[in-house]
Predicted model as a PDB file, atoms N, CA, C, CB and O in Angstrom, pLDDT in the B-factor column:
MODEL        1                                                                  
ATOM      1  N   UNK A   1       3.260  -8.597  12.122  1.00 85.00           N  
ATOM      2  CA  UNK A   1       3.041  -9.140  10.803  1.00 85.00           C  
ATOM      3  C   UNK A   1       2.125  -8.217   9.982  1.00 85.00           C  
ATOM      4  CB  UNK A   1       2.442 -10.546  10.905  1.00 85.00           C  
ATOM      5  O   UNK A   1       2.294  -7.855   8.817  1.00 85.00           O  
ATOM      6  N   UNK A   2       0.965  -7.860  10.950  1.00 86.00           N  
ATOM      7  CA  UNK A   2       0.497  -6.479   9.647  1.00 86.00           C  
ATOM      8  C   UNK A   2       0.688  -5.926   9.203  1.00 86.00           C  
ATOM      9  CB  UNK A   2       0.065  -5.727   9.452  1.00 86.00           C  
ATOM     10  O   UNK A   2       0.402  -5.765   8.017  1.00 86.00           O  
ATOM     11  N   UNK A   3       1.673  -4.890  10.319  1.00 90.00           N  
ATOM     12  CA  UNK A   3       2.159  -4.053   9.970  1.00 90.00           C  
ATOM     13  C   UNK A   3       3.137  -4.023   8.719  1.00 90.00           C  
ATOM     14  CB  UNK A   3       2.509  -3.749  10.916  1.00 90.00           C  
ATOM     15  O   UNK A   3       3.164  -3.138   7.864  1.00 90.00           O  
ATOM     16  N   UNK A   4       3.790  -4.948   8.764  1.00 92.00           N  
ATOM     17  CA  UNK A   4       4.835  -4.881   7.599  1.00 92.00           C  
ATOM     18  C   UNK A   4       3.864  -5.481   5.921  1.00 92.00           C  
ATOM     19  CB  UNK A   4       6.426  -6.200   8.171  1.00 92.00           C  
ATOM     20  O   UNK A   4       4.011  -5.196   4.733  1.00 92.00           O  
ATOM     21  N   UNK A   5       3.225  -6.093   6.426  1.00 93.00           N  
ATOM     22  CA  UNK A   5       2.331  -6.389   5.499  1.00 93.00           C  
ATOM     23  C   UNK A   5       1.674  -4.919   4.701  1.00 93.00           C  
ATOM     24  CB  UNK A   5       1.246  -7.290   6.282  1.00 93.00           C  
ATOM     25  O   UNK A   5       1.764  -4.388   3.593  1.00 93.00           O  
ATOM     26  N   UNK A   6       1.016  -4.672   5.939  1.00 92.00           N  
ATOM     27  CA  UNK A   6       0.432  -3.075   5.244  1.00 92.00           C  
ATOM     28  C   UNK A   6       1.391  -1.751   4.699  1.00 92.00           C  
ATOM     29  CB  UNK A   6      -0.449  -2.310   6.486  1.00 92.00           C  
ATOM     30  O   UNK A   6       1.158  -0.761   4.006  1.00 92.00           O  
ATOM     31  N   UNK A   7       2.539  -2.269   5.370  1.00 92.00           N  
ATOM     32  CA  UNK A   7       3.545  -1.010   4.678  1.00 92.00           C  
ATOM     33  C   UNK A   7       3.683  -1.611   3.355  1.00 92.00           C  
ATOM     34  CB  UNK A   7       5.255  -0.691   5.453  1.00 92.00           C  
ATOM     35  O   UNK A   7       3.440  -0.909   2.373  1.00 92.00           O  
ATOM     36  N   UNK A   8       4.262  -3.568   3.123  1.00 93.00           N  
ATOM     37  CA  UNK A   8       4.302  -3.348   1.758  1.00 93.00           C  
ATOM     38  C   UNK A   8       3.333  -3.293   0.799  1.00 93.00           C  
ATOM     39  CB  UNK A   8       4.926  -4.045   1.375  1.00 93.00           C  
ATOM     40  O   UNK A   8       3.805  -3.226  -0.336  1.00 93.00           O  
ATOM     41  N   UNK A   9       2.309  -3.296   0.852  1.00 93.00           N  
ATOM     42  CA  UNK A   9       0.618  -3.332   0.310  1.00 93.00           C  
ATOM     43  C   UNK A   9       0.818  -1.139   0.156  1.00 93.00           C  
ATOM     44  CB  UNK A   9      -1.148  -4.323   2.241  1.00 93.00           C  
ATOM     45  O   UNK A   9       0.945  -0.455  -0.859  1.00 93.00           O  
ATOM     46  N   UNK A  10       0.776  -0.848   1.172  1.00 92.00           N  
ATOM     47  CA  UNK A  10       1.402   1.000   1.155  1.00 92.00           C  
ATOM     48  C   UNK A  10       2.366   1.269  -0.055  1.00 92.00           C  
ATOM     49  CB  UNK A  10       2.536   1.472   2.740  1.00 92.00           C  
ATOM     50  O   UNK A  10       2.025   1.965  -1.011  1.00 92.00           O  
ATOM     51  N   UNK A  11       3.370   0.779   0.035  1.00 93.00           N  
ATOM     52  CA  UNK A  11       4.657   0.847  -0.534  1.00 93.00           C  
ATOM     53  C   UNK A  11       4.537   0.718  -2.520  1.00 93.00           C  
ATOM     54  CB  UNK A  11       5.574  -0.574   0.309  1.00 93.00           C  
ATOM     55  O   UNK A  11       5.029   1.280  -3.498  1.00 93.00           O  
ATOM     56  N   UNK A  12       3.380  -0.598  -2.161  1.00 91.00           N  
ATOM     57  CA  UNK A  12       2.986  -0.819  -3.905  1.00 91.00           C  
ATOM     58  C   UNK A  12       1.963  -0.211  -4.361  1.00 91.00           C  
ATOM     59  CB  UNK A  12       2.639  -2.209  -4.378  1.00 91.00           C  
ATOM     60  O   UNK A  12       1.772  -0.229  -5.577  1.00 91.00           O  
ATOM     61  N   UNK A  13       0.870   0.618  -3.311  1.00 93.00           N  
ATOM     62  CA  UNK A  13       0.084   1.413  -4.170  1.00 93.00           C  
ATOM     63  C   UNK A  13       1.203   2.982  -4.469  1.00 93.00           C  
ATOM     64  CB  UNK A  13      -1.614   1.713  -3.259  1.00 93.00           C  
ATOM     65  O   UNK A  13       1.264   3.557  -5.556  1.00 93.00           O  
ATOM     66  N   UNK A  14       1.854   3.332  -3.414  1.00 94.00           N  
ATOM     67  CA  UNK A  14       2.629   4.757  -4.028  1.00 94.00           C  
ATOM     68  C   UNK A  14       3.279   4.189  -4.678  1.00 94.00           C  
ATOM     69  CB  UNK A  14       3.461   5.814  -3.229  1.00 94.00           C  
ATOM     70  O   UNK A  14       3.958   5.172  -4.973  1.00 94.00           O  
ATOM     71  N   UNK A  15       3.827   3.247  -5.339  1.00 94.00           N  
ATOM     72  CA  UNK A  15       4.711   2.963  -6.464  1.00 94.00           C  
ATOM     73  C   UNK A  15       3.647   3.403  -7.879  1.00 94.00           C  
ATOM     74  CB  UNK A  15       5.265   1.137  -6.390  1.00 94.00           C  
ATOM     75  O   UNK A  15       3.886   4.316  -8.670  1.00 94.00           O  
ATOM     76  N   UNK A  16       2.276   2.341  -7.916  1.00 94.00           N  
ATOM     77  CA  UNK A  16       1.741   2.896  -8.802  1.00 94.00           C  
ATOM     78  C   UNK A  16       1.255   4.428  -9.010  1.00 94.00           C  
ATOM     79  CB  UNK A  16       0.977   2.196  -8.872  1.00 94.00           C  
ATOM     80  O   UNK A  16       1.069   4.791 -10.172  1.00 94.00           O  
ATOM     81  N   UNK A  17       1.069   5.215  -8.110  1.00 94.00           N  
ATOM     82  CA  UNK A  17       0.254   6.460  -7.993  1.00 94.00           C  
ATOM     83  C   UNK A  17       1.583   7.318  -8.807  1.00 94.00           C  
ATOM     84  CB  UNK A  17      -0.277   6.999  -6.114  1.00 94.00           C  
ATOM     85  O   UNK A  17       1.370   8.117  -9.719  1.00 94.00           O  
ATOM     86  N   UNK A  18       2.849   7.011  -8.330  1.00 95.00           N  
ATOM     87  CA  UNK A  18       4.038   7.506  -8.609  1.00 95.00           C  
ATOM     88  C   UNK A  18       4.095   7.027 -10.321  1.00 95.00           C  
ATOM     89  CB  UNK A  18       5.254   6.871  -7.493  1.00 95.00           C  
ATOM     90  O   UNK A  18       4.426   7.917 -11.104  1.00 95.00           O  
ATOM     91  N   UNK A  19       3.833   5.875 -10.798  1.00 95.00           N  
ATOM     92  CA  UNK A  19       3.663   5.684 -12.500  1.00 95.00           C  
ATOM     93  C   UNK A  19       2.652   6.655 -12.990  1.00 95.00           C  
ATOM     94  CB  UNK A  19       3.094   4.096 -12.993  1.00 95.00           C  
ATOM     95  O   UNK A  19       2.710   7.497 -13.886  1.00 95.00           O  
ATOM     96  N   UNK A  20       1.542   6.255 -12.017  1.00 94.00           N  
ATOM     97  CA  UNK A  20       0.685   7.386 -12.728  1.00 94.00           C  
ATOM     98  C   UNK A  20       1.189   8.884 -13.232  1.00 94.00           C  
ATOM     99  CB  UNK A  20      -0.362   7.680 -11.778  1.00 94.00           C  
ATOM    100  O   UNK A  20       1.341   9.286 -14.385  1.00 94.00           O  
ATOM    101  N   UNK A  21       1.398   9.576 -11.961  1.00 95.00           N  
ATOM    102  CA  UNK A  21       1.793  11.096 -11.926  1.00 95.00           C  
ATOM    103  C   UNK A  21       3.053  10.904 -13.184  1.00 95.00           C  
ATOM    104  CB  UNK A  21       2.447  11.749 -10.067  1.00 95.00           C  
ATOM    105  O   UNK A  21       2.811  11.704 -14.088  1.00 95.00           O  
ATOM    106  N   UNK A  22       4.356  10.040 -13.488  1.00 96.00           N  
ATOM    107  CA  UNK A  22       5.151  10.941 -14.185  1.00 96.00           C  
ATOM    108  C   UNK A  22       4.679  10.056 -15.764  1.00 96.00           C  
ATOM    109  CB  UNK A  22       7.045  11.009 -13.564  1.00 96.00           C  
ATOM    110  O   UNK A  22       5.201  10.641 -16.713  1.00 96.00           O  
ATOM    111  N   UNK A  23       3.919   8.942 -16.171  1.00 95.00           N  
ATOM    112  CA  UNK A  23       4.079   8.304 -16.979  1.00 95.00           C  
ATOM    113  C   UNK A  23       2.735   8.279 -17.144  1.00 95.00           C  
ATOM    114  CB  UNK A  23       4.847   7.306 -16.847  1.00 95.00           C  
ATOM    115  O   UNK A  23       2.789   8.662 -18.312  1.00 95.00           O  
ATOM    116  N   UNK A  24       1.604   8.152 -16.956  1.00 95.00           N  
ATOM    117  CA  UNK A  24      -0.109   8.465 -17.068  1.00 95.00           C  
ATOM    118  C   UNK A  24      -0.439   6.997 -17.215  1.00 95.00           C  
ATOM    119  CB  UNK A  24      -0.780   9.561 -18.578  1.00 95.00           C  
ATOM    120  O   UNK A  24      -1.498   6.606 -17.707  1.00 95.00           O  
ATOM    121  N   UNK A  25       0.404   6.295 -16.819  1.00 93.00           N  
ATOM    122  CA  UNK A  25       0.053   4.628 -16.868  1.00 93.00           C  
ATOM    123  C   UNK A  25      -0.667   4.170 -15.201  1.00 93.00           C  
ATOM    124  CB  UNK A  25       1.876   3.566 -17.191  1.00 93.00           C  
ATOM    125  O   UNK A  25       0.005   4.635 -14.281  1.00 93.00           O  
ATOM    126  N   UNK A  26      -1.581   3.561 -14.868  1.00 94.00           N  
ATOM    127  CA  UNK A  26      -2.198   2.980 -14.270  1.00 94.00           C  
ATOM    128  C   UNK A  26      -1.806   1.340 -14.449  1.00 94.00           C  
ATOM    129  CB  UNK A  26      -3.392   3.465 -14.557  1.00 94.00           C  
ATOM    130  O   UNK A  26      -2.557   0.585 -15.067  1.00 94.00           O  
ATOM    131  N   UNK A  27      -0.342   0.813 -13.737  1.00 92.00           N  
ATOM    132  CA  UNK A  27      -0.094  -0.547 -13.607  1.00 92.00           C  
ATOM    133  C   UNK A  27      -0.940  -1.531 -13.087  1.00 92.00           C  
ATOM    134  CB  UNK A  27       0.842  -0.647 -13.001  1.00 92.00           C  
ATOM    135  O   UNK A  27      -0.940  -2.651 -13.598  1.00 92.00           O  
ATOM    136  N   UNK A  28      -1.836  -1.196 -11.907  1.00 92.00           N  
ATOM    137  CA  UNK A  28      -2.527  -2.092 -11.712  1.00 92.00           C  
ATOM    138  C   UNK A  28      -3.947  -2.280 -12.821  1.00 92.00           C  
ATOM    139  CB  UNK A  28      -2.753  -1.890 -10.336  1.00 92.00           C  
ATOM    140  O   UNK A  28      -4.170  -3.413 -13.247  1.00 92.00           O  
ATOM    141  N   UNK A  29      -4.745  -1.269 -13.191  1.00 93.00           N  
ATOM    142  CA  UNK A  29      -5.338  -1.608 -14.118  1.00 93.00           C  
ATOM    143  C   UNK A  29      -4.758  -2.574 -15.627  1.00 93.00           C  
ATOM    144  CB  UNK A  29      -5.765  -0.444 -14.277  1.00 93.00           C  
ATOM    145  O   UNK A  29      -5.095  -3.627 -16.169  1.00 93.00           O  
ATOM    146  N   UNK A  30      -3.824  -1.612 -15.842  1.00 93.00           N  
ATOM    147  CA  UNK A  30      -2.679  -2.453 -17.013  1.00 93.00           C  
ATOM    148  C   UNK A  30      -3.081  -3.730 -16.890  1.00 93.00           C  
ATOM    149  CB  UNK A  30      -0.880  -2.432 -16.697  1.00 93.00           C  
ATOM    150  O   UNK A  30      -4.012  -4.156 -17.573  1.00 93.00           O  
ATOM    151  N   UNK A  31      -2.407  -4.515 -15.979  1.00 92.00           N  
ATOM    152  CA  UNK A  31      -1.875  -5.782 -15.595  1.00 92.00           C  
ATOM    153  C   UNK A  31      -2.982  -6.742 -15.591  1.00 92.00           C  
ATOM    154  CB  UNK A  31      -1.185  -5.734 -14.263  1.00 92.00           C  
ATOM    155  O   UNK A  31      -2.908  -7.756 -16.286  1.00 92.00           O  
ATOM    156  N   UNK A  32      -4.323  -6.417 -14.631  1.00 91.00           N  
ATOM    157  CA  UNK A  32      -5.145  -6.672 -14.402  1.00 91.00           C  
ATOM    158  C   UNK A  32      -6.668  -6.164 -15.273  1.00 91.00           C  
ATOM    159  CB  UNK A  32      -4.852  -6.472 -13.331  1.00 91.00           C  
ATOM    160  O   UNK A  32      -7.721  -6.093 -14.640  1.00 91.00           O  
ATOM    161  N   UNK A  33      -6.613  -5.840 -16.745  1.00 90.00           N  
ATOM    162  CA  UNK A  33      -7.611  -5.859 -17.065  1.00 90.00           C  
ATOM    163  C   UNK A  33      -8.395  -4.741 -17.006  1.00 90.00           C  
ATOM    164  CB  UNK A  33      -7.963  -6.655 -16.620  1.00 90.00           C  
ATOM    165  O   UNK A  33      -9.554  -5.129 -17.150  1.00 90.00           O  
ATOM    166  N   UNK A  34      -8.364  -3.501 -16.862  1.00 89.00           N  
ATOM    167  CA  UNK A  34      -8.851  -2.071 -16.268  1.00 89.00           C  
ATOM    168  C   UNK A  34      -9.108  -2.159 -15.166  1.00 89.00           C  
ATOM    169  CB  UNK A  34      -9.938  -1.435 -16.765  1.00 89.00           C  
ATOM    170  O   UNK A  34      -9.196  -3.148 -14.438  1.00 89.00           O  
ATOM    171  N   UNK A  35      -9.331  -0.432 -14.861  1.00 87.00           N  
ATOM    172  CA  UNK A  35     -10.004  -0.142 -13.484  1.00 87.00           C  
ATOM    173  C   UNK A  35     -11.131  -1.013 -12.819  1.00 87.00           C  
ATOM    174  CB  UNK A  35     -10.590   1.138 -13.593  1.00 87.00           C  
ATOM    175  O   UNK A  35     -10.968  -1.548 -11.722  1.00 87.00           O  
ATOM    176  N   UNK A  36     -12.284  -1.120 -13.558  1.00 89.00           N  
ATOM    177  CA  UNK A  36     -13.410  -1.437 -12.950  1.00 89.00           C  
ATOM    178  C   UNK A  36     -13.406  -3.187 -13.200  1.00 89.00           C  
ATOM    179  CB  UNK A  36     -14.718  -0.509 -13.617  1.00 89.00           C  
ATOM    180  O   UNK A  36     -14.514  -3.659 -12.947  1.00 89.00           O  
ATOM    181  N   UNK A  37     -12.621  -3.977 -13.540  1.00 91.00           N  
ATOM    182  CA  UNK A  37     -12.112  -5.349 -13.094  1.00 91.00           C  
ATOM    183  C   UNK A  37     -12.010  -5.648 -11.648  1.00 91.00           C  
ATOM    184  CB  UNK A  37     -10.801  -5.565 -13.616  1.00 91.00           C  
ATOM    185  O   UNK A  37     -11.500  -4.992 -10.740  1.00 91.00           O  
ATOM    186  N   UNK A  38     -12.698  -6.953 -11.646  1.00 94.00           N  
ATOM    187  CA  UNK A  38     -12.844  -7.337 -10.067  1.00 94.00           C  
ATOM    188  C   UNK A  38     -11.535  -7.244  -9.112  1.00 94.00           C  
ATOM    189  CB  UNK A  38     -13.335  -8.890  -9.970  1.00 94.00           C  
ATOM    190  O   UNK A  38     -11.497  -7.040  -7.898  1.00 94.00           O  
ATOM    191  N   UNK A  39     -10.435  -7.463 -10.064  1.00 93.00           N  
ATOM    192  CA  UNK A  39      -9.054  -8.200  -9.492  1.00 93.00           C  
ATOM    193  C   UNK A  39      -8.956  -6.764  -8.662  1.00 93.00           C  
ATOM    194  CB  UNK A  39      -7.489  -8.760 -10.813  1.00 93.00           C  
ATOM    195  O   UNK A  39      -9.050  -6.524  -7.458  1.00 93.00           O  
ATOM    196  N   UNK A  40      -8.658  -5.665 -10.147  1.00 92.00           N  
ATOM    197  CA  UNK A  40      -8.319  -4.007  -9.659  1.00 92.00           C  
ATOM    198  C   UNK A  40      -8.488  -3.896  -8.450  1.00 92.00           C  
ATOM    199  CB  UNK A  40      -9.172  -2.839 -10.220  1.00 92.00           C  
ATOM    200  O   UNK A  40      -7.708  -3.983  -7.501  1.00 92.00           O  
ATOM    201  N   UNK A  41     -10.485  -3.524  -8.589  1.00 93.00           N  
ATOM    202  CA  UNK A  41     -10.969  -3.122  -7.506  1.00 93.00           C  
ATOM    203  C   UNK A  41     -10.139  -3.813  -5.685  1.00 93.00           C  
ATOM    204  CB  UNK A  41     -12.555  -3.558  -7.876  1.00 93.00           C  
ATOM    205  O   UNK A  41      -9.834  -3.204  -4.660  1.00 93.00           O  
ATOM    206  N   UNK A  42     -10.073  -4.900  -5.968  1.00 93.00           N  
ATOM    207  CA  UNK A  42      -9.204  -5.707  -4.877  1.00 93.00           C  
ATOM    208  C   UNK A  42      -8.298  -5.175  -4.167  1.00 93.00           C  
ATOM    209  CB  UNK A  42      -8.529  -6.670  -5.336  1.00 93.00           C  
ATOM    210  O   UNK A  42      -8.142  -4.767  -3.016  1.00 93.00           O  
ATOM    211  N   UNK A  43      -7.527  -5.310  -5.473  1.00 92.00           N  
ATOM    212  CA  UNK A  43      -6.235  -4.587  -5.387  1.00 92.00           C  
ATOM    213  C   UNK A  43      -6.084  -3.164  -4.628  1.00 92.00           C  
ATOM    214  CB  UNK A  43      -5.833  -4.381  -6.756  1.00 92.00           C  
ATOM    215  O   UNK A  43      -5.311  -2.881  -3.712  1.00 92.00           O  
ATOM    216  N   UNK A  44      -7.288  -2.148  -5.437  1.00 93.00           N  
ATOM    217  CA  UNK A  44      -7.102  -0.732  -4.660  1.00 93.00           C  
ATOM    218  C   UNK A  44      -7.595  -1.449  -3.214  1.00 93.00           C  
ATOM    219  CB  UNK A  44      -8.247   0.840  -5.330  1.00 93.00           C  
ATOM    220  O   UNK A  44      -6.902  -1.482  -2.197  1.00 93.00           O  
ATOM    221  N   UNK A  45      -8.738  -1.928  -3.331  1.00 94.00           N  
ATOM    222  CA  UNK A  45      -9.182  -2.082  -1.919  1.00 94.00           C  
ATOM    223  C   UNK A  45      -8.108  -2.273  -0.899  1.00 94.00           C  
ATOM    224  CB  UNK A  45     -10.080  -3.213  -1.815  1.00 94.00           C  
ATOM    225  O   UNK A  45      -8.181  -1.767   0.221  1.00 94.00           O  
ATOM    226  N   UNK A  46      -7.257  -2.904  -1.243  1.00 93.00           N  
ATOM    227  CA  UNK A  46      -6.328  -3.375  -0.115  1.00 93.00           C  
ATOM    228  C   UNK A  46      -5.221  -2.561  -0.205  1.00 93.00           C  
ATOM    229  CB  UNK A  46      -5.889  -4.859  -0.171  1.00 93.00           C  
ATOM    230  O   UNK A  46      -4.410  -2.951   0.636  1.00 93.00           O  
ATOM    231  N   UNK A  47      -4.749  -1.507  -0.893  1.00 94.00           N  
ATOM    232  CA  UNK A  47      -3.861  -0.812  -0.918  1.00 94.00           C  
ATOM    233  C   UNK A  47      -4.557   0.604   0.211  1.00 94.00           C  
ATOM    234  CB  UNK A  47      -3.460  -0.609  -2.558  1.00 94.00           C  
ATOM    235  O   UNK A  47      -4.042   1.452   0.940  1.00 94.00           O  
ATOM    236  N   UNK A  48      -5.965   0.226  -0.178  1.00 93.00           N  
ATOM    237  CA  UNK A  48      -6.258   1.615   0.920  1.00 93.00           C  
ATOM    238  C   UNK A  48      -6.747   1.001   2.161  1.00 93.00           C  
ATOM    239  CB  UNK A  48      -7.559   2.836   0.372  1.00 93.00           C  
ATOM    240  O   UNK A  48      -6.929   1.930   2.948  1.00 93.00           O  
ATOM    241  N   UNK A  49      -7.023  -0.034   2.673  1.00 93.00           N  
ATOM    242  CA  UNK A  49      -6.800  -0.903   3.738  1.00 93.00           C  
ATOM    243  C   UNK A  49      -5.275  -1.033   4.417  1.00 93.00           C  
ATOM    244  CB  UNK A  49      -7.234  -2.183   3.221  1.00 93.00           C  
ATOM    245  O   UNK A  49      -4.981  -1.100   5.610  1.00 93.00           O  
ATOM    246  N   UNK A  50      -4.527  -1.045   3.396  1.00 93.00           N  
ATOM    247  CA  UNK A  50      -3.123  -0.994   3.903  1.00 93.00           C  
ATOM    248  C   UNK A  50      -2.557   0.523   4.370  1.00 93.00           C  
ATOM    249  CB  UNK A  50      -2.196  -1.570   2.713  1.00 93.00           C  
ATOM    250  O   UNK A  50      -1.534   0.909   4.936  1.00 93.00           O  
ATOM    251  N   UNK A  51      -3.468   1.019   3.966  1.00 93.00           N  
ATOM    252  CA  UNK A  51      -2.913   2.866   4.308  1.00 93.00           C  
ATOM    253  C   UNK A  51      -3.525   3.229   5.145  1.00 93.00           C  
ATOM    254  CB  UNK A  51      -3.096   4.111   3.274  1.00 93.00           C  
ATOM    255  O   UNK A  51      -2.950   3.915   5.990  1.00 93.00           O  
ATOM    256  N   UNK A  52      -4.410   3.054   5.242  1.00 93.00           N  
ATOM    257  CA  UNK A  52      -5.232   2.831   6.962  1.00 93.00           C  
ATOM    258  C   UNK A  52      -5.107   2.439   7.973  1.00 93.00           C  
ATOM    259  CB  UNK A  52      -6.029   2.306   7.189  1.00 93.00           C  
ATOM    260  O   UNK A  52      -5.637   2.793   9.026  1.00 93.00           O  
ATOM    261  N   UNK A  53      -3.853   1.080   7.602  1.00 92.00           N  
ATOM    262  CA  UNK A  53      -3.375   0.686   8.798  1.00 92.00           C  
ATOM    263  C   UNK A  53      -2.236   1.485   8.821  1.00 92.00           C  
ATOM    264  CB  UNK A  53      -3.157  -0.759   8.981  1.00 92.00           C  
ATOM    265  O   UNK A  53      -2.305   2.314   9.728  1.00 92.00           O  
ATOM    266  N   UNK A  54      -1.365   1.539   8.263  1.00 92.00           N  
ATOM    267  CA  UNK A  54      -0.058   2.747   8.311  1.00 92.00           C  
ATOM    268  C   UNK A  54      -0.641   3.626   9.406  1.00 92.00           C  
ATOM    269  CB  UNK A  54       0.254   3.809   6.665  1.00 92.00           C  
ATOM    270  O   UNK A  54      -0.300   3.709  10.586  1.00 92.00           O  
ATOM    271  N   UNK A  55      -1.509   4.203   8.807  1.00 92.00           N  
ATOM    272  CA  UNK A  55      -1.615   5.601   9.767  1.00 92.00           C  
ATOM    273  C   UNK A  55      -1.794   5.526  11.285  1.00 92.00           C  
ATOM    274  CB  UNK A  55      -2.857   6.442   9.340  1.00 92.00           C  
ATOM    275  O   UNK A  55      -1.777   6.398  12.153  1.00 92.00           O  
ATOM    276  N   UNK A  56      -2.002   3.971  11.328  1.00 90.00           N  
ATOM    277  CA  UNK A  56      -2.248   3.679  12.905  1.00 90.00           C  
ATOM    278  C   UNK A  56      -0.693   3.812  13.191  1.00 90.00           C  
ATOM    279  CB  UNK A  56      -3.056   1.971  13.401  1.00 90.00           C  
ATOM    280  O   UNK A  56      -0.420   4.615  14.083  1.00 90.00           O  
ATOM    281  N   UNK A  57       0.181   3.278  12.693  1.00 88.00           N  
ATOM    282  CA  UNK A  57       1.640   3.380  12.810  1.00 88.00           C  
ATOM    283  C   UNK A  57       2.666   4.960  13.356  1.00 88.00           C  
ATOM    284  CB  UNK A  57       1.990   2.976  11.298  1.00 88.00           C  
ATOM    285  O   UNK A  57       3.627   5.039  14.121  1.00 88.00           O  
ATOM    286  N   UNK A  58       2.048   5.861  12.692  1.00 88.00           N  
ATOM    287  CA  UNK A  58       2.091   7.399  13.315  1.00 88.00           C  
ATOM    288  C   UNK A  58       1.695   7.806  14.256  1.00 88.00           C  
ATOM    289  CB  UNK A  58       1.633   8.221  12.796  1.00 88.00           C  
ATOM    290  O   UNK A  58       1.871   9.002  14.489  1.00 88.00           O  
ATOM    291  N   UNK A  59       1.061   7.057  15.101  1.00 88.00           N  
ATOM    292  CA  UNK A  59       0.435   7.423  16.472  1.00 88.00           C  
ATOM    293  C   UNK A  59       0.804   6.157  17.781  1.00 88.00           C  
ATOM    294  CB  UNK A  59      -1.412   7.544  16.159  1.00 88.00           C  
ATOM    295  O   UNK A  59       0.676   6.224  19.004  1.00 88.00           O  
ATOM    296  N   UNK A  60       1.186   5.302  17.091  1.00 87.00           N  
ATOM    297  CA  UNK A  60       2.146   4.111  18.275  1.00 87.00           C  
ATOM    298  C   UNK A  60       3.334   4.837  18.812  1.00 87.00           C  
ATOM    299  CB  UNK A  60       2.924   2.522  17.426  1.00 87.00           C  
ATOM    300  O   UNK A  60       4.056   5.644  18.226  1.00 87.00           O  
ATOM    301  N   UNK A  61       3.416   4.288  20.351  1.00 84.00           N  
ATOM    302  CA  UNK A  61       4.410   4.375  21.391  1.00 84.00           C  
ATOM    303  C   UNK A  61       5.296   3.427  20.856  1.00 84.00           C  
ATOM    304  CB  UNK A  61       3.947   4.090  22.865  1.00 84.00           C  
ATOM    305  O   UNK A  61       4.996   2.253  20.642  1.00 84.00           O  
ATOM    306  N   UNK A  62       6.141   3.825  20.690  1.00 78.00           N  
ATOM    307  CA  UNK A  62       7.743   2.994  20.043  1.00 78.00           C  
ATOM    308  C   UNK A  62       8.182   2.130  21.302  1.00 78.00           C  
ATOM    309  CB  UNK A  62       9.351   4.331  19.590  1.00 78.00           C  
ATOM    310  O   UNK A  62       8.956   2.723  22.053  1.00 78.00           O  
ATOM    311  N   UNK A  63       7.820   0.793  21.683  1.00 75.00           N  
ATOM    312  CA  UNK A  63       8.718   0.174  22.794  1.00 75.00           C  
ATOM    313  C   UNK A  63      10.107  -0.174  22.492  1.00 75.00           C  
ATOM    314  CB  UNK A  63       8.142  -1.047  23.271  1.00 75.00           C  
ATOM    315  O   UNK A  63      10.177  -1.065  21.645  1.00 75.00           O  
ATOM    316  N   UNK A  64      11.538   0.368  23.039  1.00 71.00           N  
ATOM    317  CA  UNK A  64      12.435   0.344  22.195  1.00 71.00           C  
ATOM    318  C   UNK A  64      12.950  -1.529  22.885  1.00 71.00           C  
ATOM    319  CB  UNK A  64      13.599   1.958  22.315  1.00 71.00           C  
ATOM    320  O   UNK A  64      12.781  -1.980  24.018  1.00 71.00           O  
ATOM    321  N   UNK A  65      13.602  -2.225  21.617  1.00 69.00           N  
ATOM    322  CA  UNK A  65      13.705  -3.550  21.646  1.00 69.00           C  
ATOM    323  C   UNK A  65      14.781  -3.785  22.424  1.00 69.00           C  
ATOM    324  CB  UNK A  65      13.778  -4.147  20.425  1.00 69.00           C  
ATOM    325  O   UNK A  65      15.477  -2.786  22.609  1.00 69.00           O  
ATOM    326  N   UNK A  66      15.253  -5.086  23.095  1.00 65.00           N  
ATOM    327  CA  UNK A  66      16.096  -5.482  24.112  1.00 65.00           C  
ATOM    328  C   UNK A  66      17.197  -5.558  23.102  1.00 65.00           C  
ATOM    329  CB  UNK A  66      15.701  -6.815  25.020  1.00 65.00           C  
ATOM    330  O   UNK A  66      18.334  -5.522  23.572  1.00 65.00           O  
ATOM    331  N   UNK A  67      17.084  -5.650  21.879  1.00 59.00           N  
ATOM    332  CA  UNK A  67      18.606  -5.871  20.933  1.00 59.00           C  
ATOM    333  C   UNK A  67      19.148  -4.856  20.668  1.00 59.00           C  
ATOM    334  CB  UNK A  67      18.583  -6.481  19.570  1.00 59.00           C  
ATOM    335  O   UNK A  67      20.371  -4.777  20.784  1.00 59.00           O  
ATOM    336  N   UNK A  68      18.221  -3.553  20.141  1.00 57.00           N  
ATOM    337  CA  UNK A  68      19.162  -2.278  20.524  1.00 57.00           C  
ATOM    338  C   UNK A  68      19.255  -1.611  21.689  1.00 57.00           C  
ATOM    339  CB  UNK A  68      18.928  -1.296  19.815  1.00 57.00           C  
ATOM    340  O   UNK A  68      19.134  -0.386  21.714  1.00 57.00           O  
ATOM    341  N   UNK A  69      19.458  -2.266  22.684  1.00 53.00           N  
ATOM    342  CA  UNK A  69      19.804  -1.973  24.153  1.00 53.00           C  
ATOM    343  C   UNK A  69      21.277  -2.103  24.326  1.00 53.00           C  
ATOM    344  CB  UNK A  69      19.064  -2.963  25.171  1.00 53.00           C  
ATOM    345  O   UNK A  69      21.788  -1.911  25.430  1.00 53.00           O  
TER     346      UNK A  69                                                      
ENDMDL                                                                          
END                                                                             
């Protein structure tokens, strides 16, 4: 359950980083009131909480599942 949790929490901060770079828009500030808004701050917080856990994901032993057996 984290894991997929933290990929999609992963998944929605490179979506914004990706607005940023081609469009100079910052969606989560947008949405939420600027950067330094409590919600924001949250928000990044847990997008880089969520990328932290990812990276644990690059270093797991893959147990392969009894269904693709």
């Amino acid at each position: 359950m984290f894991d997929k949790t933290a990929l999609a929490i992963a998944v929605i901060g490179a979506l914004n980083w990706g607005v940023i770079g081609l469009f100079g828009l910052d969606l989560v500030a947008f949405l939420c009131g600027g950067q330094m808004a409590v919600i924001s701050r949250v928000i990044y917080a847990l997008v880089g909480l969520g990328g932290l856990w990812c990276v644990s994901l690059l270093f797991r032993e893959r147990v392969p599942s009894e269904a693709a057996a």
